[in-house]
N, C-alpha and C positions, 0 to 999 in steps of 0.2 A: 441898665438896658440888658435885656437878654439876646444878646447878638452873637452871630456867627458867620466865619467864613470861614470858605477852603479852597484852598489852593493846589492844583496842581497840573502836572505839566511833565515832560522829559528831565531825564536829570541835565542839569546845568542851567533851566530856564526860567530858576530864580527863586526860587521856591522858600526855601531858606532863609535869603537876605530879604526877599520882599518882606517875609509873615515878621521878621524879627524889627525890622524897621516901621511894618505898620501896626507891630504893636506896640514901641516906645511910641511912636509917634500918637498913639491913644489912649493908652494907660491901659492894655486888654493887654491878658496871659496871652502867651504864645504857646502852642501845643505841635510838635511833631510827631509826625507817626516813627519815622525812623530812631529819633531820640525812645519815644516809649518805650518801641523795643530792646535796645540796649541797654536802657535800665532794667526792663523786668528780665532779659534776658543775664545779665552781667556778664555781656560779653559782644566785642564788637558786629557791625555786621559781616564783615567779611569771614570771621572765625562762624558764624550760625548755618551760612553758607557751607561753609566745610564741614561743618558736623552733623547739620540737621540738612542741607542740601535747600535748592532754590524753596522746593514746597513747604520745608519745615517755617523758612522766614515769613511764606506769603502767609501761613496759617498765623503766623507770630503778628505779622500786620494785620490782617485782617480784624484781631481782638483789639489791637491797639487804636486802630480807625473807631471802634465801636467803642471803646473807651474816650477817646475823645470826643466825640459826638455830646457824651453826656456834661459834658463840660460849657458853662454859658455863663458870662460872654467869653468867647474864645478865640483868636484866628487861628485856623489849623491847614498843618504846612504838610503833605502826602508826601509822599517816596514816589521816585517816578513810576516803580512797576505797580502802584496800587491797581492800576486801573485793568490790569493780565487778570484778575481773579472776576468772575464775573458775578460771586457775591460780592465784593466791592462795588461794583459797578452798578449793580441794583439798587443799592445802598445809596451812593452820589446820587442818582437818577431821581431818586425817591426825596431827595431831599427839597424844602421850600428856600431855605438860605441860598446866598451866593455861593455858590460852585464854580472857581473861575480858571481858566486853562491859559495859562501862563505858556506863548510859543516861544521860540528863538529859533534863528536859521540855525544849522547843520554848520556854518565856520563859528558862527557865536557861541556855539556849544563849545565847538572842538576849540575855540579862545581858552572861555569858562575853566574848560577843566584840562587844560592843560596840563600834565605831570602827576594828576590823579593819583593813588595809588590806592584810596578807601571805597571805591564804586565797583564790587564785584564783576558789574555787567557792561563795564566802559571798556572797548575793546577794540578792534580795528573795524569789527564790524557791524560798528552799533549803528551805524546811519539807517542799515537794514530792519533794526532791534527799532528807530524810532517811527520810522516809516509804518512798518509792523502794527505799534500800537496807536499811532495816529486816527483810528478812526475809533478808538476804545475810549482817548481823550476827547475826541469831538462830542461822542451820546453819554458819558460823562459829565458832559461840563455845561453849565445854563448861562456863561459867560466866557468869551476868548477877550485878554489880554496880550498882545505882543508886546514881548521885550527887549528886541535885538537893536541895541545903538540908541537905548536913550535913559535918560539919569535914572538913579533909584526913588531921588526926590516926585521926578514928575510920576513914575510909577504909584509912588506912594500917595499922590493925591486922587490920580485915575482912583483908584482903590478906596479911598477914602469917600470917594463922589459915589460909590456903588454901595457902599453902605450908609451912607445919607440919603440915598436914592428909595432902598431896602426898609429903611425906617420911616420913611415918611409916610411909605403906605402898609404898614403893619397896626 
């Protein structure tokens, strides 16, 4: 099957665990954009940040999205800032696959990522930072998903059901 999804959402809203779960759970690659980049980059995010500054990573994401795109079957797992570039955005928007927006409350996050220290943009005043891009992810995304307070499993089937859904009528 040539299938695809993508995933994505603020940082902490699951993004990650979901694509990694619903791809054991299907026998499909899992594809991140944040992983892409540190590999072709050979160097963490936080270090790209410092050297090449926010623009240099969104340029570094942006080729990494489009590189995954080419990849099928796939599920693919975004960084939360994909969505700040608005050739990214044009890109999700343009797409026929599931594009699905993973929420979580503002405590759920601040749970999630508790002690953090690899998320550049996790800060005191990210609540502002998610609000921000909340409406970047809404025209984004051709599917919401909420995550806050309930198992990875039942996530994992929600998700399973939109790609069964996806394929029936392709």
């Amino acid at each position: 099957m040539n299938y695809q999804l993508v995933l994505i959402g603020f940082m902490g809203a699951g993004k990650t665990t979901l694509s990694q779960a619903l791809g054991r759970a299907n026998g499909l690659p899992v594809l991140d954009t944040d992983e892409l980049v540190t590999q072709q980059a050979h160097m963490p995010i936080n270090e790209i940040f410092s050297q090449e500054g926010e623009a240099g990573f969104r340029q570094r994401e942006h080729l990494a999205l489009l590189h995954a795109l080419t990849s099928k079957p796939a599920i693919i797992a975004t960084g939360g800032g994909i969505i700040t570039q608005a050739n990214n955005r044009q890109v999700l928007q343009s797409l026929t696959v599931p594009v699905v927006l993973l929420t979580a409350s503002p405590a759920e996050i601040r749970r999630r990522l508790a002690g953090t220290t690899d998320r550049p943009l996790f800060k005191k005043d990210w609540p502002s930072l998610m609000a921000k891009r909340n409406g970047w992810y809404t025209a984004s995304a051709n599917r919401v998903l909420p995550t806050t307070g309930r198992a990875i499993s039942e996530l994992v089937q929600e998700l399973q059901h939109i790609m069964e859904e996806v394929s029936i009528h392709d």
